[in-house]
Structure formats: C-alpha cells, structure tokens
N, C-alpha and C positions, 0 to 999 in steps of 0.2 A: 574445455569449451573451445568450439570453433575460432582461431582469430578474427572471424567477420563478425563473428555475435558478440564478440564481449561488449560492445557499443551499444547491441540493441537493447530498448525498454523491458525488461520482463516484468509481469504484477507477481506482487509476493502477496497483496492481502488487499480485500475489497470488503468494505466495511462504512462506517455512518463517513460523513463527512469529518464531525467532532473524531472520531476515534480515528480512521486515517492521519489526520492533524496530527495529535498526538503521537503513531506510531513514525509519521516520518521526522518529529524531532527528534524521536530514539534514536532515528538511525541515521541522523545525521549528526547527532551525537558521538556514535559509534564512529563517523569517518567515515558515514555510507553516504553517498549524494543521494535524495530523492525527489522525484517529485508527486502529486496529488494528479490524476489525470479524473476528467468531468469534476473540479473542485468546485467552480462555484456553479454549472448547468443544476449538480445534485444538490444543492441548496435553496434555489429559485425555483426549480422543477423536479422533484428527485422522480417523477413516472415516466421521462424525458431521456435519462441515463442508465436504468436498470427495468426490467419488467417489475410493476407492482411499488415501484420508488425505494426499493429496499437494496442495501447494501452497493449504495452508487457510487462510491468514490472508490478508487483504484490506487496504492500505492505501488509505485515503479519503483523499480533501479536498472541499473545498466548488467550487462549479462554476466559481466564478471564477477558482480557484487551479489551475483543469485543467492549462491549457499549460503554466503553470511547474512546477508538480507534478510531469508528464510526462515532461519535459524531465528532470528531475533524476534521476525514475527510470530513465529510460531513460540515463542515464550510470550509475547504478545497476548494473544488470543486468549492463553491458556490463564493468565493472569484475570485476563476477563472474564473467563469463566469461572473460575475460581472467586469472584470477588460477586458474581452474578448467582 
C-alpha cells in the first residue's frame, strides 16, 4: 500500500450497530485499532445513515490494517451466516 494511505480510514464491514460493536472488539482484540463510524446517528436514526436504515454503522481501520481487518471480518460475517 501507498505510504500516504496506510493512515487513511478504510470500511471493512457495514452492518447493524449491535454487530459492528461486536466485530470491532474482535479486532481490537486482534491488535487491530477500530473505530464504529455513524455509531450512534444509526441508533437514534438509522434512515439518517444508510438508505432504508439498514446496515448503518461502518467499521474502520486504518489502511495498513486493510487485509488483516478483512480477513477477520470476513470470518465475521460468515459466522453470521452460519449461526443465521
């Protein structure tokens, strides 16, 4: 990755508020810094944050952190679905 982007925010997974929650203390578990972006707008108004109020909260990380990020979320998901 570019040296200027490794700083920037990338979204690795947009999903309910409750389940973003959750996936960034995985991965702040892992050692990955995260934050929740529209955390609480999608809570008060989630039709405010996403069209339709669905899938409103956004977890970040920083650009360096993309593929492992990714990586975890997308075991993430797939857990979800699995358990859904």
């Amino acid at each position: 990755m570019n040296q200027d982007n490794e700083n920037v925010p990338v979204r690795i997974y947009s999903g309910s508020p409750w389940h973003a929650a959750l996936l960034k203390s995985i991965l702040e578990d892992a050692g990955i810094p995260a934050f929740l972006k529209d955390e609480y707008i999608a809570t008060i108004a989630p039709w405010n944050a996403a069209p339709g109020g669905y899938n409103t909260t956004d977890v970040m990380v920083a650009g360096q952190d993309f593929e492992t990020g990714r990586a975890i979320a997308e075991a993430f998901e797939q857990n979800l679905r699995d358990d859904g």
